[in-house]
SEFIBA-359255 format. One record per residue (C-alpha): x, z, y; residue in one letter. Coordinates in steps of 0.5 Angstrom, whole numbers. Layout:
<nodes>
<node><east>X</east><up>Z</up><north>Y</north><rest>A</rest></node>
...
</nodes>
This chain:
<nodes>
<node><east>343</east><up>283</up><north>307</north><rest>X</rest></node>
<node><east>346</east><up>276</up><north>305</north><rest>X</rest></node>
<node><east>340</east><up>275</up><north>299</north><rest>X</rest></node>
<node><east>336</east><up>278</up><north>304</north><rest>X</rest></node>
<node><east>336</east><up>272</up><north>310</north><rest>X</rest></node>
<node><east>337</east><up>268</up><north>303</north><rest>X</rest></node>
<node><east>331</east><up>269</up><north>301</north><rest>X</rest></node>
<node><east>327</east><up>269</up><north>308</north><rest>X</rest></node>
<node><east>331</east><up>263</up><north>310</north><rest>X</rest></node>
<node><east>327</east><up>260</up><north>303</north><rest>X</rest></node>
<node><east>320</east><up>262</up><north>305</north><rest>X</rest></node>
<node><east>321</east><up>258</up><north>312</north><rest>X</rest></node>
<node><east>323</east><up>252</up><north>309</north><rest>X</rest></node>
<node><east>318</east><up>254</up><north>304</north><rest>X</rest></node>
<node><east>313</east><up>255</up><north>310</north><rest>X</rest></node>
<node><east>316</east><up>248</up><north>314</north><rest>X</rest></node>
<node><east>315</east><up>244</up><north>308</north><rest>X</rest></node>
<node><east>307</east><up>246</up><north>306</north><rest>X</rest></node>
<node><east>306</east><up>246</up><north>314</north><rest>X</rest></node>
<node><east>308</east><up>238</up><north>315</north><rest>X</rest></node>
<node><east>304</east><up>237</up><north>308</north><rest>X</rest></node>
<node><east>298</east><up>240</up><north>312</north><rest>X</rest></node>
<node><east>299</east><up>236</up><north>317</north><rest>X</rest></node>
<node><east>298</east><up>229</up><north>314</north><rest>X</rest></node>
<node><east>292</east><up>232</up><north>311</north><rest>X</rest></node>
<node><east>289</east><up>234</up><north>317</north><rest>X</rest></node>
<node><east>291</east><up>227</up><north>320</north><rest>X</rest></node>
<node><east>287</east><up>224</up><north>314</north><rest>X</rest></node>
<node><east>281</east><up>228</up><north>315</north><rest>X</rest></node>
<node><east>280</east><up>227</up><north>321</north><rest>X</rest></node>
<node><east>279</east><up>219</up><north>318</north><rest>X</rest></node>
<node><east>274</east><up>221</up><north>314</north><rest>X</rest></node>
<node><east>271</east><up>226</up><north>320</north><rest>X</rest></node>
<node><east>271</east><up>219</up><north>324</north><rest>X</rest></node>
<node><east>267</east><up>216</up><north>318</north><rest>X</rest></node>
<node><east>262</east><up>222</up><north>316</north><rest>X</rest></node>
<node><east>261</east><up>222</up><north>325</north><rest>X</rest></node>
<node><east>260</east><up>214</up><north>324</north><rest>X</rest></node>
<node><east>255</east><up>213</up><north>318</north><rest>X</rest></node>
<node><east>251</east><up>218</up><north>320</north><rest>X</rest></node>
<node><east>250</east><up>216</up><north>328</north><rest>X</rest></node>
<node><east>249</east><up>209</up><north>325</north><rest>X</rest></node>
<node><east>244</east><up>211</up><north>319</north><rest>X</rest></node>
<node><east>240</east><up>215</up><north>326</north><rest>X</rest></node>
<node><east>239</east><up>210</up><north>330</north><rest>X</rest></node>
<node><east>238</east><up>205</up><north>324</north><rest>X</rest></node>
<node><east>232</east><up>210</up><north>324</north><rest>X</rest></node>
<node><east>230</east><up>210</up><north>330</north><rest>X</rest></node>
<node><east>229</east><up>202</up><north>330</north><rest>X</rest></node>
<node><east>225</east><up>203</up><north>324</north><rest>X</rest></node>
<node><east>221</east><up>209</up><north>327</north><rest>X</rest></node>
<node><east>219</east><up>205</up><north>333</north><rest>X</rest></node>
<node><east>218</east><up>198</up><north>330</north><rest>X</rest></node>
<node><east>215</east><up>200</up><north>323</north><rest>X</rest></node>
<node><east>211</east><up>206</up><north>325</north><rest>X</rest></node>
<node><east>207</east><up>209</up><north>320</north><rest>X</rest></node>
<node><east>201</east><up>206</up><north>323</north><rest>X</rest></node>
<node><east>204</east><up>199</up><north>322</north><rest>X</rest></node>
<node><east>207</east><up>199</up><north>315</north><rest>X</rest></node>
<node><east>207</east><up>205</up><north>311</north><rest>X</rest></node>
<node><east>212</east><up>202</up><north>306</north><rest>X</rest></node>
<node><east>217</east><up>200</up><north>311</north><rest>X</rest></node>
<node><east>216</east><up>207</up><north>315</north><rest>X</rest></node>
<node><east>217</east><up>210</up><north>307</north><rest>X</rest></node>
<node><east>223</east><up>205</up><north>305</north><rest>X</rest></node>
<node><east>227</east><up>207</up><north>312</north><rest>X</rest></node>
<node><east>226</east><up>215</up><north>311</north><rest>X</rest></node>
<node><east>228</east><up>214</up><north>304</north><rest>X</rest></node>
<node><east>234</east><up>210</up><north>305</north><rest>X</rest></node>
<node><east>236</east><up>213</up><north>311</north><rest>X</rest></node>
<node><east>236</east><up>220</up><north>306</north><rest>X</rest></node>
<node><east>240</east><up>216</up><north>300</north><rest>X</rest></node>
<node><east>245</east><up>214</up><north>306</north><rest>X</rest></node>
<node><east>246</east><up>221</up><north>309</north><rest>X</rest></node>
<node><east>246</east><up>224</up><north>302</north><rest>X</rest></node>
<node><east>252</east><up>219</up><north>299</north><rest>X</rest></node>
<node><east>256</east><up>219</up><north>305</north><rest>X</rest></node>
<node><east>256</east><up>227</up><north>305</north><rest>X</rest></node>
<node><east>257</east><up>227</up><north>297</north><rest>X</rest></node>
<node><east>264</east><up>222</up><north>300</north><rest>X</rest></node>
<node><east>266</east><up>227</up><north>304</north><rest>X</rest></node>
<node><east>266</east><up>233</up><north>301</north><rest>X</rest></node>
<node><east>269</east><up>231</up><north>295</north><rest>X</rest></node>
<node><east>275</east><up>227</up><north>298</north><rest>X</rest></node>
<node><east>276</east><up>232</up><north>303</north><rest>X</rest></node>
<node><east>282</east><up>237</up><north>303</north><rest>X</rest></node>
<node><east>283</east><up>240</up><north>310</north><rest>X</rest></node>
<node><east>279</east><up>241</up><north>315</north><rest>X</rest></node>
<node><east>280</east><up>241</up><north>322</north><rest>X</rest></node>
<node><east>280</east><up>247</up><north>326</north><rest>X</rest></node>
<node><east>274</east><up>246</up><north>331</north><rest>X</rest></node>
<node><east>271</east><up>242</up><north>326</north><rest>X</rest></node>
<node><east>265</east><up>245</up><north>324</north><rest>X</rest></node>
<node><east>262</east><up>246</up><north>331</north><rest>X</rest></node>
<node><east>262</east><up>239</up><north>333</north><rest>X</rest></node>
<node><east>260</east><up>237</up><north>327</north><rest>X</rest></node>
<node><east>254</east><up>241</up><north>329</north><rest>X</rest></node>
<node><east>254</east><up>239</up><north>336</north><rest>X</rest></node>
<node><east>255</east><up>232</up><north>335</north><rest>X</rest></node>
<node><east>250</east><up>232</up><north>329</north><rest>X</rest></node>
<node><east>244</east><up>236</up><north>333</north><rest>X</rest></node>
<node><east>245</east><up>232</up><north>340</north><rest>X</rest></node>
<node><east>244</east><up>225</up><north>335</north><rest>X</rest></node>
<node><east>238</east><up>229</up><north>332</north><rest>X</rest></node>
<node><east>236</east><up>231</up><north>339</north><rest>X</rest></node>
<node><east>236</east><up>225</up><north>342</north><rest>X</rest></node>
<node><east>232</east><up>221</up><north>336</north><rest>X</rest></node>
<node><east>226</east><up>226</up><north>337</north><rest>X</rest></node>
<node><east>226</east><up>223</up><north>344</north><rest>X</rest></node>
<node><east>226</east><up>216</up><north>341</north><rest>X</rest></node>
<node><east>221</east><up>217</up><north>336</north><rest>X</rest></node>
<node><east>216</east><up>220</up><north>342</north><rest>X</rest></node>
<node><east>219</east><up>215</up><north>347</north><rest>X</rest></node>
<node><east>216</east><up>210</up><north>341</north><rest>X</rest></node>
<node><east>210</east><up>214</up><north>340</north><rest>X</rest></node>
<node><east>209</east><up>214</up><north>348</north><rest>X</rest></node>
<node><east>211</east><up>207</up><north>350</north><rest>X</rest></node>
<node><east>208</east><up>201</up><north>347</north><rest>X</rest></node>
<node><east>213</east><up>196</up><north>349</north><rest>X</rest></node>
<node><east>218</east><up>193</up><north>343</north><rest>X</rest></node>
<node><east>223</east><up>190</up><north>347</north><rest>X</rest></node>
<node><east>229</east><up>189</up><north>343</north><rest>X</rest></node>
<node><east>233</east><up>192</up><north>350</north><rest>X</rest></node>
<node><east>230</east><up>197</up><north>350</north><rest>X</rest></node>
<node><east>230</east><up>200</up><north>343</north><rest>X</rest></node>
<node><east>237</east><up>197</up><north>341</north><rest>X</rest></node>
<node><east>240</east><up>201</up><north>347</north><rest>X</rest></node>
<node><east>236</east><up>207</up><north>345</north><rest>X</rest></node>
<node><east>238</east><up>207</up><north>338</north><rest>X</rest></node>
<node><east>246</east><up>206</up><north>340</north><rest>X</rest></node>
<node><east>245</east><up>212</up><north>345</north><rest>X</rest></node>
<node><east>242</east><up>216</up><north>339</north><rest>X</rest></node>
<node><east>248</east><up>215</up><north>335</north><rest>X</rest></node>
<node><east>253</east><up>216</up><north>339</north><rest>X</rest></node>
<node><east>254</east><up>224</up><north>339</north><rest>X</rest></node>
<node><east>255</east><up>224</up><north>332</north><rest>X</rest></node>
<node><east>260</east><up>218</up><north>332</north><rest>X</rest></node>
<node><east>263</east><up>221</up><north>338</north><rest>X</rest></node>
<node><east>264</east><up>229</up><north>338</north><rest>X</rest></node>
<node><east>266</east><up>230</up><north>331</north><rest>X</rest></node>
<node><east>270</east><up>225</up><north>331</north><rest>X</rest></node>
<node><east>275</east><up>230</up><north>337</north><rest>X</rest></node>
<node><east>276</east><up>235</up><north>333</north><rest>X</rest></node>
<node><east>284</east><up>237</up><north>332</north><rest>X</rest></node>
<node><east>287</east><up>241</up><north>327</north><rest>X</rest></node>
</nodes>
């Protein structure tokens, strides 16, 4: 019987140790889901600048640039996050998805809103543009372990 609690208190402070070290992981994961949320919302609305001040009808090579460096960006940035991740926060998954589908959402507003508004005044776009990334910057970044 002694051995027995021996053995089961060993497999809880076994199981106490792996939970704390877990929970500086999620800690430093929740860092990094900030920054993924940031970098992607930023590269957004940076988009959605050029999308309504560079159109394909204004500058083919600018419009072209813009989508290609948004593309490495987002590429580079996701590359960074999965390979550094160690733990991922409970929850993270779906607002990921909601964070990222609402900045999407509102850039496919951005980009008729460009293609329907003629006006290129900076106050309008630079707050369109800050709304846009805002889901992303925002929503993942809630997510608890």
């Amino acid at each position: 019987m002694s051995a027995e609690r021996d053995d089961l208190a060993a497999q809880l402070a076994a199981f106490e140790t792996a939970r704390s070290a877990g929970d500086g992981l999620a800690a430093v994961d929740r860092w990094r889901t900030r920054v993924l949320g940031a970098v992607i919302g930023i590269a957004t609305a940076g988009l959605l600048l050029v999308t309504a001040y560079l159109p394909v009808t204004v500058s083919l090579i600018g419009f072209m640039g813009g989508m290609i460096g948004y593309a490495i960006v987002i590429s580079l940035v996701i590359a960074w996050y999965l390979r550094s991740r160690r733990a991922t926060a409970r929850g993270f998954s779906t607002r990921y998805a909601v964070g990222l589908g609402g900045t999407m959402l509102l850039y496919v507003i951005g980009v008729i809103a460009a293609t329907v508004v003629e006006a290129r005044d900076w106050w309008i776009w630079v707050p369109a543009a800050v709304l846009v990334a805002l889901p992303a910057v925002i929503v993942p970044a809630g997510a608890r372990r």
